[in-house]
Backbone bond lengths (Angstrom), bond angles and torsions (degrees), N, CA, C in turn:
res aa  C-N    CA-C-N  psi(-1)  N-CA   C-N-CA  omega(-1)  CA-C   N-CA-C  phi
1 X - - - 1.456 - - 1.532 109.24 -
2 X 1.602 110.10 136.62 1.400 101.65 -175.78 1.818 133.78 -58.53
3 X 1.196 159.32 116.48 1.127 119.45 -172.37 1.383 131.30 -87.65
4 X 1.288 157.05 146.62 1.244 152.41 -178.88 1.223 139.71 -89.88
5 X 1.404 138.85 88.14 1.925 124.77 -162.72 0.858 129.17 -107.69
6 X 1.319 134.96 69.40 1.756 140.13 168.15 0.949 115.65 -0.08
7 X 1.405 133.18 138.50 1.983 112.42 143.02 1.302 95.85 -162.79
8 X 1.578 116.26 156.92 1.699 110.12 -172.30 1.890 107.98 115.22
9 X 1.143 105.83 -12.61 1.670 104.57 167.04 1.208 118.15 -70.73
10 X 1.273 108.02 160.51 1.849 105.73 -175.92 1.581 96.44 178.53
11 X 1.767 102.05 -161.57 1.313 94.73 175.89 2.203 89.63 -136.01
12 X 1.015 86.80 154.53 1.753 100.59 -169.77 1.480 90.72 -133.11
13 X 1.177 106.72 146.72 1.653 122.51 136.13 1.974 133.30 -65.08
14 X 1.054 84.97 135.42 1.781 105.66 -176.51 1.902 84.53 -35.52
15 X 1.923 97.30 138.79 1.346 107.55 -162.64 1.455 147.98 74.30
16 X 1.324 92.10 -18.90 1.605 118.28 -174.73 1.446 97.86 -53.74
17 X 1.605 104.06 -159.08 1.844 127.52 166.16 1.362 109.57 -137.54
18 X 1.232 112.84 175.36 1.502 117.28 169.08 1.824 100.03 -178.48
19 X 1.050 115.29 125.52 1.603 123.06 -176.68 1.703 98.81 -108.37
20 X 1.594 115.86 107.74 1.102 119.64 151.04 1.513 130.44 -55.01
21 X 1.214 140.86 144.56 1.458 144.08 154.80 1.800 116.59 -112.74
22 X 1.525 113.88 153.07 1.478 102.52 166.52 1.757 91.16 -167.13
23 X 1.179 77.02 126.47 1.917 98.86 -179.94 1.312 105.98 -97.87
24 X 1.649 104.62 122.42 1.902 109.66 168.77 1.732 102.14 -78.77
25 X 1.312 103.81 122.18 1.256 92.62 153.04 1.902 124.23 -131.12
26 X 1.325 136.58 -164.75 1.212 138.96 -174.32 1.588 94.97 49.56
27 X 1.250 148.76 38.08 1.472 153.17 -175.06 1.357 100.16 -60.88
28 X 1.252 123.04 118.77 1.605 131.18 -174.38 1.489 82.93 -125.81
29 X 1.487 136.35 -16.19 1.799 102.20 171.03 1.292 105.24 -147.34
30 X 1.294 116.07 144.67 1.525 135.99 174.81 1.806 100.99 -32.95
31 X 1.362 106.98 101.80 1.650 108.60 177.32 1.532 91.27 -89.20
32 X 1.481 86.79 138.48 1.502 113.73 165.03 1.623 117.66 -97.67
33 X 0.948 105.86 -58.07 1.811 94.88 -177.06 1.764 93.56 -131.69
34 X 1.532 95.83 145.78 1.409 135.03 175.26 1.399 105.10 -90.69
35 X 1.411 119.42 134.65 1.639 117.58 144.58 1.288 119.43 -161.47
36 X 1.372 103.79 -162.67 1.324 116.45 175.23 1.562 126.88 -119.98
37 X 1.480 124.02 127.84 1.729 107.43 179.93 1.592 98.98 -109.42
38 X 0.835 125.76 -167.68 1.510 156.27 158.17 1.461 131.46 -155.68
39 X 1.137 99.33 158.11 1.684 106.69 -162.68 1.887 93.07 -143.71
40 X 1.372 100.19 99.42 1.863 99.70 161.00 1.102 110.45 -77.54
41 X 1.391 117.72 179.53 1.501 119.81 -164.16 1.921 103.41 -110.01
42 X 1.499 80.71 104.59 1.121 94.23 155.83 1.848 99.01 115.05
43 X 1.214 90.85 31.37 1.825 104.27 -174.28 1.154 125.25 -157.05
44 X 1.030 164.97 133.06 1.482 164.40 -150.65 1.118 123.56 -83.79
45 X 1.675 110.70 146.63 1.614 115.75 -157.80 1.715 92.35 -55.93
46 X 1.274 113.62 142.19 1.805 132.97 150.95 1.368 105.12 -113.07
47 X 1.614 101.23 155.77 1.517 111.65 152.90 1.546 106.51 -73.18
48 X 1.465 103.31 160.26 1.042 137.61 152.50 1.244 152.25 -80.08
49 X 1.892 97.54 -64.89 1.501 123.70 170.85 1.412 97.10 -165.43
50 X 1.089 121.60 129.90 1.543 120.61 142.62 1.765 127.11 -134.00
51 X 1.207 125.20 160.21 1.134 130.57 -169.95 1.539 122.76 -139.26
52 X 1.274 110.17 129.70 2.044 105.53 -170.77 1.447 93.69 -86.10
53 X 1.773 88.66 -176.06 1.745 94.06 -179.72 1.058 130.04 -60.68
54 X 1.859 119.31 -37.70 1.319 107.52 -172.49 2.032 108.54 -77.03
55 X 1.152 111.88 -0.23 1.733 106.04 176.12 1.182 104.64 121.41
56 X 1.132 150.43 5.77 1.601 170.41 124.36 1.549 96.31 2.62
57 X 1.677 129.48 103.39 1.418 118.07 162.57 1.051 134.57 -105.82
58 X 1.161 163.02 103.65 1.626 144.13 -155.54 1.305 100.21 -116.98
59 X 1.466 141.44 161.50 1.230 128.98 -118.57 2.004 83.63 -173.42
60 X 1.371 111.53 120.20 1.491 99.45 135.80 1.120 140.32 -54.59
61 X 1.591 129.51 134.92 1.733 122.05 171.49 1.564 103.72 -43.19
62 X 0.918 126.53 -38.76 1.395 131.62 -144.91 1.645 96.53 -78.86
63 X 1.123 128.69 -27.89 1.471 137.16 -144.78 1.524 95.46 -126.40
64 X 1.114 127.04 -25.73 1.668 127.31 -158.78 1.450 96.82 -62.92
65 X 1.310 116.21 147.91 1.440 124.51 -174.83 1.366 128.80 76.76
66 X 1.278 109.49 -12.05 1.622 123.87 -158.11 1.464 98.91 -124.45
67 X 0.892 132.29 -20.87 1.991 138.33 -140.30 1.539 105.16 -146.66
68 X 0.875 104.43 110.90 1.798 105.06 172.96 1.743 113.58 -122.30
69 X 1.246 113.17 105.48 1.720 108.03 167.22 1.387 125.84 -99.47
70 X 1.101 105.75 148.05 1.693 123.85 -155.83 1.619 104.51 -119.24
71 X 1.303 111.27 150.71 1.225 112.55 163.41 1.564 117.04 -145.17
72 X 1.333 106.12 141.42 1.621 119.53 169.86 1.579 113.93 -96.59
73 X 1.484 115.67 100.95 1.685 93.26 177.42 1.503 119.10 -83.52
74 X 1.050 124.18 -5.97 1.194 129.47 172.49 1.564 122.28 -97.02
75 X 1.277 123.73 -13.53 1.585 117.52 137.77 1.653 123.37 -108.14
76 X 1.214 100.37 45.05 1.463 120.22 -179.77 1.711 108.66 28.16
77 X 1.250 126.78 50.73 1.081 126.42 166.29 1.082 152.00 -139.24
78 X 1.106 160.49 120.54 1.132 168.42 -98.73 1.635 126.26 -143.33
79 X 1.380 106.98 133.65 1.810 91.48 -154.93 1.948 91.25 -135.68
80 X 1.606 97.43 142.32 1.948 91.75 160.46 1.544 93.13 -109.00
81 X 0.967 95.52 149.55 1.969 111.41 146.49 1.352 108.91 -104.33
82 X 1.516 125.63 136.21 1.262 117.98 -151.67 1.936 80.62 -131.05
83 X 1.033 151.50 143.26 1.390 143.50 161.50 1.674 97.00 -149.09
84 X 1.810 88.96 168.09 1.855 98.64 177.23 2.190 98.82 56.37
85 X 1.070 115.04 54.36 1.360 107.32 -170.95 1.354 109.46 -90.54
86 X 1.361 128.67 130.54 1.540 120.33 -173.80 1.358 105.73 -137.00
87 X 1.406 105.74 149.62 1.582 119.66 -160.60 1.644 118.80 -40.47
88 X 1.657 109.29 -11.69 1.249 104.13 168.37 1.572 146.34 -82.26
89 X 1.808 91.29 -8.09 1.433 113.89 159.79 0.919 133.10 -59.21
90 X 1.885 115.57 -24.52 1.703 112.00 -168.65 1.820 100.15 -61.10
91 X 1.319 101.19 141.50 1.469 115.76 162.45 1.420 90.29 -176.32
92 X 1.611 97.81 -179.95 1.627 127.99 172.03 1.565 96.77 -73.75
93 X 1.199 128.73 133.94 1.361 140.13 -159.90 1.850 89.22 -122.53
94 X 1.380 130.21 97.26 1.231 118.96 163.08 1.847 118.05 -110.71
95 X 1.532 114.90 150.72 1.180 141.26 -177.87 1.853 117.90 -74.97
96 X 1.325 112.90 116.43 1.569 104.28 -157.97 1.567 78.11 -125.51
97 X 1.735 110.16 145.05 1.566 118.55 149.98 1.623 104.86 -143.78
98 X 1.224 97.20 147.62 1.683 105.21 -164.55 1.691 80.27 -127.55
99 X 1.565 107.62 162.85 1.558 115.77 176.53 2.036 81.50 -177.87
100 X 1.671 119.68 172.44 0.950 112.94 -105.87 1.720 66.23 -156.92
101 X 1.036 150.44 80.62 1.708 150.12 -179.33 1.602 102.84 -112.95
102 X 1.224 92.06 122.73 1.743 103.56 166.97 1.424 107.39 57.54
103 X 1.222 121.51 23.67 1.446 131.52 -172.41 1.865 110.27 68.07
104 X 1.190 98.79 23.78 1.890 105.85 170.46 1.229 90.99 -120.57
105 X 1.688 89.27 116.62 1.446 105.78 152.67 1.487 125.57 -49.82
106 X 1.225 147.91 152.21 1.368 141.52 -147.11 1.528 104.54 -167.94
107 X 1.433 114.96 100.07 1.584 118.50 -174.53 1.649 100.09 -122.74
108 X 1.586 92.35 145.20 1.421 120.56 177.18 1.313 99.99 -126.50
109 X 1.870 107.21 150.74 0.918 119.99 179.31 1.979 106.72 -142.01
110 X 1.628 104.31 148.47 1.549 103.74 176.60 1.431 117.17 -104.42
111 X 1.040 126.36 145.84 0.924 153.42 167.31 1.951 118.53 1.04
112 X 1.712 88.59 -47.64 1.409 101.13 173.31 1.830 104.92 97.17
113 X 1.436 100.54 132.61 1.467 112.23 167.28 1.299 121.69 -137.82
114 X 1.359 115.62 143.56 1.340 134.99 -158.45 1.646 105.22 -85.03
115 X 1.525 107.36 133.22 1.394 110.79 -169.19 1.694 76.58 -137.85
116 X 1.639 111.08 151.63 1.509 127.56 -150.70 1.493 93.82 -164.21
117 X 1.375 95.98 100.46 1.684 97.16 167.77 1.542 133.75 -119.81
118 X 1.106 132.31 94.74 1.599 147.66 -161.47 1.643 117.06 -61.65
119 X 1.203 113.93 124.30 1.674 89.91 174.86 1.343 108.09 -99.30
């Protein structure tokens, strides 16, 4: 099973930045798309951003303009740029990779990191 490692949470002030990272590692299947979910408190995980291999991004309304995700396929990792950040972003920020084995879809998930935004 793939594993997943966050890092890059914190807490910022309204406007700030914060650049997520999350490294696949032990990769037992060809990942196809990278992203990002979140979960505010007291509401259910959403996407964020995610992106396939060839560079494919799809974007929450909520985030468009503000949020840019990146990907490395050759250090299997996956990055947000988070800018203009406003108190409605704080949530648990978790790391998703899906890839595609024996025709089973196959999703991993990380751990999750805490992003904290102050006005």
């Amino acid at each position: 099973q793939v594993q997943l490692e966050e890092s890059g949470g914190g807490t910022v002030q309204a406007g700030g930045s914060l650049r997520l990272s999350c490294k696949a590692s032990k990769v037992t299947f060809s990942i196809n798309t990278m992203g990002w979910y979140r979960q505010r408190p007291g509401m259910q995980r959403e996407l964020v951003a995610k992106i396939t291999s060839d560079g494919r991004a799809t974007y929450a309304d909520s985030v468009k303009g503000r949020f840019t995700i990146s990907r490395d396929n050759a250090k299997n990792t996956v990055y947000l740029q988070m800018n203009s950040l406003k108190p409605d972003d704080t949530a648990v920020y978790y790391c998703n990779a899906e890839g595609w084995v024996s025709g089973i879809l196959r999703t991993a998930w990380g751990r999750g990191t805490q992003v904290t935004v102050s006005s």
